[in-house]
N, C-alpha and C positions, 0 to 999 in steps of 0.2 A: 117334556124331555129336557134333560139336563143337558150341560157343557161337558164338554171331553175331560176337563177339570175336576168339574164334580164326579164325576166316573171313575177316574181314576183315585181322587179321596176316598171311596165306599171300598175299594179294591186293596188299598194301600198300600198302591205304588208310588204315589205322592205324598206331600204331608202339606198343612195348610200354609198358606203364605198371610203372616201376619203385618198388620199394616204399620206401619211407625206412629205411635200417639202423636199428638200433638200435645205439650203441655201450653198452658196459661191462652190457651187458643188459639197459638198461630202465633208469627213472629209480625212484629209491625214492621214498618217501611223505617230501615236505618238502625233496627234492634240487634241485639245479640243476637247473634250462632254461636252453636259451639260445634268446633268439628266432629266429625262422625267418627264413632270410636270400633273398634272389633271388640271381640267377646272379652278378651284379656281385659279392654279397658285402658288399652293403647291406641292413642291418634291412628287413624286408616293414614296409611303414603297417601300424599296428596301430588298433584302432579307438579314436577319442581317447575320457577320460575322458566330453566332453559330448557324446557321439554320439549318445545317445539323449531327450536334452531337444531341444526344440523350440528353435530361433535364433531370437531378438526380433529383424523387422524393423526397418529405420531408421525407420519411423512408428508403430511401435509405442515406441522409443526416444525418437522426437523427441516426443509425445505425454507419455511420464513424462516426458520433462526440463521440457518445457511444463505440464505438472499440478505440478509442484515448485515450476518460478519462481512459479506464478500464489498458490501456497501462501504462499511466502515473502514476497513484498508484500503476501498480506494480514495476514499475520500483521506485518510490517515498518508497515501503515498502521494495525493495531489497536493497536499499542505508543506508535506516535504520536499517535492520538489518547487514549489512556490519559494520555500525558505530558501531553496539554495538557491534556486535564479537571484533574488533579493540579494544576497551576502555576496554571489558571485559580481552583480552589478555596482555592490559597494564596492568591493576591493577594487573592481576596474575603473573604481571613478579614482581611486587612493591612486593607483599607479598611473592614471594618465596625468596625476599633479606630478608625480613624481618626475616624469619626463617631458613633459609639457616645456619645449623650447630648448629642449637638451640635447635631443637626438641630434645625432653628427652623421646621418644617412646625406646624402648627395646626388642633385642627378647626375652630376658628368662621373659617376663612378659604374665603370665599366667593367671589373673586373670581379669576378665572383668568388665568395670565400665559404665554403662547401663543409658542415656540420653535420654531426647525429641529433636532431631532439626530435622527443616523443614517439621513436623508433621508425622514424623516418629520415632520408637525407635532406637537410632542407641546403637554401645557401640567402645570401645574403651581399647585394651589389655595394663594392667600394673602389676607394682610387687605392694606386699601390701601398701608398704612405700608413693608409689604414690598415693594409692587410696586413703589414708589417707591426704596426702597433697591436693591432689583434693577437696574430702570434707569439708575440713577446708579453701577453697578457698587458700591456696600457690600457686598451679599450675592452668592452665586454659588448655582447649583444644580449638582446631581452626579447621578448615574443611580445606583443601588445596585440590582441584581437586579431592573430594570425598573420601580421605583420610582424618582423622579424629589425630592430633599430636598433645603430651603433651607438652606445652609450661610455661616459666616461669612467674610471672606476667607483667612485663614490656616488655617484644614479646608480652602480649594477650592485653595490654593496645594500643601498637602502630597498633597491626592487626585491633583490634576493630577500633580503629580510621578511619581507610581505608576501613575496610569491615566490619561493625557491624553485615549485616546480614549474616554472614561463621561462627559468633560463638556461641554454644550454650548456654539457659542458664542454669547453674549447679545449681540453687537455690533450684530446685526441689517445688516451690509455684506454687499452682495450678493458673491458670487464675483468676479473677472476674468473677463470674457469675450474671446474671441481676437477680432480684427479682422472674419474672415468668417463669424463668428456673427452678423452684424445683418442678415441675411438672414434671416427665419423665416416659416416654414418655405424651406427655399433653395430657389431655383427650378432648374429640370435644364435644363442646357443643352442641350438638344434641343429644346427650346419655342420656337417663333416666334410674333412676336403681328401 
């Protein structure tokens, strides 16, 4: 009795399965191969090197390239603010030479002389002598590390130079206002009366 193989051959629903020669006897250990070819006579696909690692989706892609940039600005925005603490701590070292033994601050100065800087009211303790030099412009004040110091004109001319914006102005002139600022609060024009 035959194989289910040979049966179906005699029937010729199969056709034979032909074995691959071997030439020159077999390949020794460390010989040539040559890759196995199709009928055309072109290399079989062979399985590529990354065939058995997993393919990074494009959202798995777009994700690292997005966790990289968001890395690199912050690291881009900590180097900037690095540079600025550094350059702020220079200039503070420039104007504490600048004032260093200058200031004309006082304790027995009891009386307070009351400014606009940095949109706030600040003020600043003097005797009367100074208040009066202050508003005659003799004296100037300067902000140093939120400290607020009587200085004389030429300390407030060479701090301005360096730091225009640590000193206030004592002029007491209001801003410019635009034209349609004197409406206040402005009325909407949707209001009938």
């Amino acid at each position: 009795m035959g194989s289910l193989q040979d049966a179906l051959l005699k029937t010729g629903l199969a056709e034979e399965r032909r074995k691959p020669e071997k030439k020159g006897g077999g390949t020794a250990p460390g010989g040539n191969r040559k890759a196995p070819r199709n009928q055309q006579g072109k290399k079989k696909p062979g399985r590529r090197p990354d065939a058995g690692k997993p393919q990074a989706s494009d959202l798995e892609r777009a994700w690292r390239a997005r966790r990289k940039a968001e890395k690199e600005e912050a690291e881009r925005v900590k180097q900037a603010r690095v540079a600025d603490q550094e350059a702020r701590r220079k200039r503070n070292l420039e104007l504490d030479a600048i004032v260093e033994g200058r200031a004309l601050n006082v304790d027995e100065g009891e009386l307070p002389r009351y400014f606009e800087h940095l949109g706030r009211i600040r003020r600043v303790l003097c005797t009367p002598e100074q208040r009066e030099a202050i508003n005659s412009g003799n004296l100037g004040i300067v902000n140093l590390r939120g400290r607020y110091l009587i200085v004389e004109p030429d300390v407030l001319a060479r701090y301005k130079a360096l730091a225009a914006d640590l000193v206030p102005d004592l002029t007491g002139t209001e801003p410019e206002s635009r034209e349609d600022e004197h409406d206040y609060p402005p009325v909407p024009d949707d209001l009938t009366w």
